[in-house]
N, C-alpha and C positions, 0 to 999 in steps of 0.2 A: 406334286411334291415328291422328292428321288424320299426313298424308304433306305434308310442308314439302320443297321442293325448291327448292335455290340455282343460280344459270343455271352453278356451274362442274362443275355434275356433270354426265356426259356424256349426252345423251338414251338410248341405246341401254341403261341402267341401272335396271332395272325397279325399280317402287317399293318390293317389300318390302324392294331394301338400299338402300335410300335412308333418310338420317338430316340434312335441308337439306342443310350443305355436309359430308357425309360419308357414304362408300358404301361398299358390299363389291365388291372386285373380284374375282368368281369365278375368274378365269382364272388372274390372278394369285395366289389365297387372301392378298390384301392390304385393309388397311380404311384409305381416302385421305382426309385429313379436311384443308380449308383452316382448321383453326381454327390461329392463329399463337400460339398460350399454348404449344405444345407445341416451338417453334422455341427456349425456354431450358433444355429437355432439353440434360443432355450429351451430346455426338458425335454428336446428331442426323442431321447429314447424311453423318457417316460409318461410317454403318451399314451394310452391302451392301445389303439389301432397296433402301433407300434408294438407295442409288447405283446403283443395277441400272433401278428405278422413274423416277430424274429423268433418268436415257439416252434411258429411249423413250419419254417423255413432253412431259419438260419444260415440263409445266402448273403448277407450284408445290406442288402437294400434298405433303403427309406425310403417308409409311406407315408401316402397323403392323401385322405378322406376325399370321396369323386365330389362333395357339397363344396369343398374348397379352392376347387382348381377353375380354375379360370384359362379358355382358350386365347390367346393372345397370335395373330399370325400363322396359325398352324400348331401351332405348340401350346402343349399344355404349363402352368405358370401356377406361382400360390402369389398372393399380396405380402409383402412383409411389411410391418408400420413399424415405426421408428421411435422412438422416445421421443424426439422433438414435433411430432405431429406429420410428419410428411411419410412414404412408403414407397414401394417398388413392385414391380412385378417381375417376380422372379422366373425364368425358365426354367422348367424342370429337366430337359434332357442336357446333357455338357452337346454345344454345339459341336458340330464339323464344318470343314472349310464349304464343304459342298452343301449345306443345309443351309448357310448365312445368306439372305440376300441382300441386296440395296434396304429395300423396305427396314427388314430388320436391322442393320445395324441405323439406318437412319432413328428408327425408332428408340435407339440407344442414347446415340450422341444429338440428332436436334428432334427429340419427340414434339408433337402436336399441342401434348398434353401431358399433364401427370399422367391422368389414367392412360394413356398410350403409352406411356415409356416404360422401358423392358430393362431389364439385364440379364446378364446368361454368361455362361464359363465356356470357355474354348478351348478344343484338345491342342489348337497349336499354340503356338506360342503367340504371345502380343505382341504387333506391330505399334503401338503407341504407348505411355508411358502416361497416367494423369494422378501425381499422387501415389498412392500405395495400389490404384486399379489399374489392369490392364487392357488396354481394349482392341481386338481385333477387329480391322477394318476388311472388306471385301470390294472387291472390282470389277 
């Protein structure tokens, strides 16, 4: 897997928890992800993790407790469940072109399974159009 790193993650963060702009904070057993999709979560920033995290930080990041994160393909992920009973697994890093494979976007558009199906935000822009989502295809 090529290691994408965004200038907000801290150098001192060796690459295997690096995921571009989302890392593992060991110290903390926190995973800090600048991706803003996650900012229309409810109560987001009043979560303690969260409030404890943007104390002694105050770099912008969202966290997400290590008991919650689920690896999915390489990438670390949270479940979101939905009001109607169904859920997703969210990626936590915003993709790059060069991160996406076959696998994963297959695993977007015809997953296997619920619990296989992913979704994730992409820095480029979207080559498809479904609804109000955009989805980035790879080749």
């Amino acid at each position: 897997m090529n290691v994408t790193r965004s200038d907000k993650v801290p150098k001192n963060i060796q690459d295997h928890n690096v995921w571009n702009d989302c890392w593992y904070d060991e110290e903390r057993k926190l995973f800090v992800t600048y991706n803003q999709h996650f900012e229309t979560l409810d109560n987001v920033h009043q979560r303690e993790h969260q409030i404890n995290y943007s104390k002694e930080t105050n770099d912008g990041g969202l966290v997400f407790e290590e008991e919650g994160v689920k690896f999915i393909l390489g990438y670390p992920s949270i479940r979101i469940d939905y009001e109607d009973g169904t859920f997703a697994n969210f990626l936590l890093p915003i993709m790059t072109d060069n991160m996406l494979t076959d696998e994963i976007v297959k695993a977007r558009l015809r997953p296997e399974s619920n619990e296989k199906s992913i979704i994730y935000k992409t820095e480029s822009e979207s080559w498809i159009t479904i609804g109000t989502k955009g989805l980035s295809l790879c080749t």
